[in-house]
N, C-alpha and C positions, 0 to 999 in steps of 0.2 A: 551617652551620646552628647556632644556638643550643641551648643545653641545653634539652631537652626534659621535662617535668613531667609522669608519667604517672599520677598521683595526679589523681580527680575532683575539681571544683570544686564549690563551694557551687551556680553555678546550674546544673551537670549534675547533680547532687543533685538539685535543687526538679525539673526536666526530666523526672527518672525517676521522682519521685512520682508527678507529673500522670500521665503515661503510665501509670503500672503501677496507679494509682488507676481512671482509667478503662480497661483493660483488663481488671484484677478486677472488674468491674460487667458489663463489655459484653462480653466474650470468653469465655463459659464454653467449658470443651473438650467439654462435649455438645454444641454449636451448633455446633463447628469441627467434631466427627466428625462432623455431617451434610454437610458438606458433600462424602464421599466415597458418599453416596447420592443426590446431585443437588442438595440442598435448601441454595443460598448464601443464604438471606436477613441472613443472620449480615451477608453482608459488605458493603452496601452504609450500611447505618446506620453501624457500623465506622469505613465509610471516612469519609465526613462529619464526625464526632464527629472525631476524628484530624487531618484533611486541614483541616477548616474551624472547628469548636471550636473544638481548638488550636493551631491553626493549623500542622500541622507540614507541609504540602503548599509552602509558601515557606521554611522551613526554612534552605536553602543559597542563598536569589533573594537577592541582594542590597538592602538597606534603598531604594536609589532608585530600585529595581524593584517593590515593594512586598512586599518577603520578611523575613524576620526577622534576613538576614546575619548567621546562625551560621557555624561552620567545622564541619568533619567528627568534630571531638571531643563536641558538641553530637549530630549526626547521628547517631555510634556509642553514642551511651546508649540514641537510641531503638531503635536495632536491638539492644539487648542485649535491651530487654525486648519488642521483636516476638518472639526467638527463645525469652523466657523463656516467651510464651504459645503459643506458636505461630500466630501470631495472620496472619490470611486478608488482608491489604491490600496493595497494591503500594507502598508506600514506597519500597523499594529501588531499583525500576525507574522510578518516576514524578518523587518528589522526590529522587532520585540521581542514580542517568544520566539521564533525562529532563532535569532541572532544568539541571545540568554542561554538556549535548549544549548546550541554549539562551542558557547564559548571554552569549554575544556576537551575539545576535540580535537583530535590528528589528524593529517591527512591535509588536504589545499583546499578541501569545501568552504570551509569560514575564512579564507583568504579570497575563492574566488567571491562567494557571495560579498566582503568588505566592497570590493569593486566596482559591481552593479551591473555585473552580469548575471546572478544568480537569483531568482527570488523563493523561499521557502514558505512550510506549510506544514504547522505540525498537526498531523492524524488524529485531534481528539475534540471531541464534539466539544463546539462554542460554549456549551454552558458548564463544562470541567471548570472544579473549583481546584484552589493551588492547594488547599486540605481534605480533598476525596483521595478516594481510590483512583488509583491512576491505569484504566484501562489496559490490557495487553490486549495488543492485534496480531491476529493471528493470519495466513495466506488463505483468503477465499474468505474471510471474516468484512463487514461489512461496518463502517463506522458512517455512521449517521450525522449531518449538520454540522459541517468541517469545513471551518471559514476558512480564505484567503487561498483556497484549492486552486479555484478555476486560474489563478493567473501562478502559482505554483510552479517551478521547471526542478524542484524535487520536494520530496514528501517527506517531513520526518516521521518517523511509525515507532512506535514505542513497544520493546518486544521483549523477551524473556529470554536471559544467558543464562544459565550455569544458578538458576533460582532469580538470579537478581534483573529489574528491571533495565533493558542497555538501549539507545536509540539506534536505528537502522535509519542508512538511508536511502529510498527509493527516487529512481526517476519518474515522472507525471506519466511519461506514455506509456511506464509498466505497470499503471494500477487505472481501475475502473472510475473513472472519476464522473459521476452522471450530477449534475445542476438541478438545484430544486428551486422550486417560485418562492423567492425568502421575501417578507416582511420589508425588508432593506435591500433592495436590489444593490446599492452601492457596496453593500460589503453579502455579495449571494454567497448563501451552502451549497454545500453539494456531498454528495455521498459516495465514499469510499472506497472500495474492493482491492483490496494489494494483492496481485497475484503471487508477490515472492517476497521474504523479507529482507533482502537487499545487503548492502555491507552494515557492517557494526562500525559507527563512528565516534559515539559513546558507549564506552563498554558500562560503564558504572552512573546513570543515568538520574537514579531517580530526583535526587536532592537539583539537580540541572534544571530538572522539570515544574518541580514544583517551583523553583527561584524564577523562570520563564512566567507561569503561571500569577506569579504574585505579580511580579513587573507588569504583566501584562493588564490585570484587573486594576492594581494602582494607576496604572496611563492611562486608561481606558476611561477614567475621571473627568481626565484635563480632556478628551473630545469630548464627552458628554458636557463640560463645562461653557465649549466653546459652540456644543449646537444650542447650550439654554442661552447666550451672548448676544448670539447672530436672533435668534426669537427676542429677545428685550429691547435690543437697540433696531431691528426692524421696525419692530409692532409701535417702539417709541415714534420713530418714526413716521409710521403711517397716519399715527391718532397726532400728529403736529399739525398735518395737511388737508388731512381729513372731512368733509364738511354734513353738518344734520342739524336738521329744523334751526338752521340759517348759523351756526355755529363751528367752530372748530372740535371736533368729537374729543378731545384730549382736554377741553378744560369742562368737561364733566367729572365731579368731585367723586363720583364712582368708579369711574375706569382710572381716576388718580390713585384712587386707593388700592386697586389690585395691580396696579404699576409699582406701586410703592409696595408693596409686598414681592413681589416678586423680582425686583430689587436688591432686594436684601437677603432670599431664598440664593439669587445666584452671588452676589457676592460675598455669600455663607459657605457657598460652594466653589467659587472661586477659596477659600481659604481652605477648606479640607484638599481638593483638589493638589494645591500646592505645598500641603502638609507632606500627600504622600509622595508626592514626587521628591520633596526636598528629602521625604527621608530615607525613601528606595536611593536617592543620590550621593548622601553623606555614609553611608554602607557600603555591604555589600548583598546587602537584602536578602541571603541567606541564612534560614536561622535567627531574624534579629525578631526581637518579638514588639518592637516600637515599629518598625516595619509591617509588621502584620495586623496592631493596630490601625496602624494610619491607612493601610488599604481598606481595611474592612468599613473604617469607617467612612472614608470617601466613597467608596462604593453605596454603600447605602445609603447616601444621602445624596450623591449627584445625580445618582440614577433617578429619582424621583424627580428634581428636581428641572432635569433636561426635559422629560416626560410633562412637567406641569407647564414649562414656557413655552413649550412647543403648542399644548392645546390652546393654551391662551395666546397663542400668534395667530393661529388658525381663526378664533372664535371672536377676537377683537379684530383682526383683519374684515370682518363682515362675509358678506359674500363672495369678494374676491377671493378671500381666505379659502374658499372650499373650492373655489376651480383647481384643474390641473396643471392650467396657466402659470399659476403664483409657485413660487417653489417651496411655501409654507410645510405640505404632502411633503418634501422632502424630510426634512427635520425632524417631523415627526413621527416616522416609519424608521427613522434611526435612532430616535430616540426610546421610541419601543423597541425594536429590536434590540441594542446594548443597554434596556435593563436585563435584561436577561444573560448576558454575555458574560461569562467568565465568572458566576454565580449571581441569582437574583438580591436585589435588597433587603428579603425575609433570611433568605441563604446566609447574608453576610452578617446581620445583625445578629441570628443566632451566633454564629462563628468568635464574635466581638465579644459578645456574655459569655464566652467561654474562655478566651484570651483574658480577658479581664477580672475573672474568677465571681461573676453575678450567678447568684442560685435562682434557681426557679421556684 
């Protein structure tokens, strides 16, 4: 593999304007906290403006598919600042592994989905690692904890041809798709039931999926990167303004000190984060086994990592911190919930020791 450039470009730059341009207009965190009392209206304008505006729903479709053939460096800018908002769309799931699953598909489904009319949803529980066994769904079989469903208009279902693993693809209002109360209301499960297993649009599947799967847990970094961001320079923030026993709370030599730690946790994490994207980008992330380091190990370490700035926004925020008011609650109900996502941090460090040949 060539030397690798972990430094943004000028057009992942202009990338994250747009985005973060329009996410500061359209994504207030009062509109996102409602969505933990039922009320998504938040997300479907969202997803339009994103998906079809800016087209970021073709993102990774190949230009003679009618996609914007980016690489995953492009990809992980946007999910820095999905995560910097916390922000309610399936990107991850739809134009990630969605997109990945179809890219050696026939048929005008990955032409129409480039467009931003289409958005997908592949059938296998959030926490499917890209090195497990890869579920087969069968009709009347029930998969459990299957992100990016609910906003879904087809299902990819991963199903058995001729011995080998091939993707079907179902329409949303031919399978049972029932909402469970997730952790993360902005990215809800829901649970499964395909009544039928629909056309064959990957016959030869499996290596697709597994390459989806890696993509998917290597991006999934750079959000979690960018909800520990939005926690550091908040919370910096708040302890600037701050006032106790006649003071500014931030020039207490204590809370300097676990600032200054967590500091350097995330931009430790910013560097793994951008490892693996640069190196799912300079690939083809199938097969490459520098690739399969660099996810594993950003995984394992942002996930933590988003998880610990999160608490410490909460907990240095004071008591604001714990109302429902603050969007604090937000950050860290997604932060929990994607360590778990796409395999846990125990998950992947095992995984790492065995790519890397460490004996027990």
């Amino acid at each position: 593999m060539s030397e690798l450039n972990l430094l943004y470009t000028d057009v992942e730059d202009d990338l994250r304007a747009s985005v973060h341009a329009l996410l500061s207009d359209q994504c207030d965190p009062v509109a996102v906290t409602r969505i933990y009392d039922g009320d998504r209206s938040i997300v479907p304008p969202l997803r339009r403006a994103l998906g079809h505006d800016l087209g970021l729903a073709g993102l990774l479709v190949a230009e003679e598919r009618g996609g914007a053939g980016a690489s995953a460096r492009e990809a992980a800018v946007v999910l820095e600042e999905f995560g910097r908002f916390a922000a309610p769309v399936p990107f991850l799931t739809s134009a990630v592994i969605g997109a990945i699953a179809l890219e050696g598909s026939a048929g005008d489904l990955l032409d129409r989905f480039a467009e931003g009319s289409t958005t997908l949803a592949l059938v296998l529980p959030f926490t499917q690692t890209s090195w497990g066994a890869i579920p087969i769904v069968e009709p009347g079989h029930t998969v459990r904890s299957v992100a990016g469903a609910l906003e879904a208009d087809v299902l990819l279902v991963p199903v058995q041809v001729d011995g080998r693993i091939a993707l079907a693809a179902v329409a949303s209002d031919e399978a049972q798709i029932v909402p469970v109360s997730s952790l993360d209301m902005t990215r809800q499960l829901a649970d499964i039931t395909v009544r039928s297993t629909g056309e064959i649009v990957v016959p030869d599947a499996e290596a697709a999926l597994r390459k989806a799967l890696l993509f998917g847990a290597g991006l999934l970094a750079s959000e979690q990167l960018g909800v520990a961001r939005w926690c550091l320079e908040e919370t910096v923030s708040y302890l600037k303004v701050r006032r106790q026993f006649g003071r500014v709370v931030g020039g207490f030599m204590a809370l300097k000190h676990r600032l200054a730690d967590l500091y350097t946790e995330v931009e430790s994490a910013a560097a793994a984060a951008r490892y693996a994207a640069a190196t799912l980008g300079d690939g083809d992330g199938d097969g490459d086994a520098d690739a399969e380091v660099a996810v594993a190990l950003a995984q394992a370490y942002c996930s933590q990592v988003a998880v610990h700035a999160a608490e410490e926004a909460v907990q240095l925020h004071g008591g604001i911190g714990m109302t429902w008011e603050h969007p604090a609650h937000l950050y860290l109900k997604k932060a929990k919930a994607d360590q778990i996502g796409l395999g846990t941090p125990g998950a992947h460090r095992a995984h790492l020791a065995t790519l890397i040949n460490i004996e027990e």
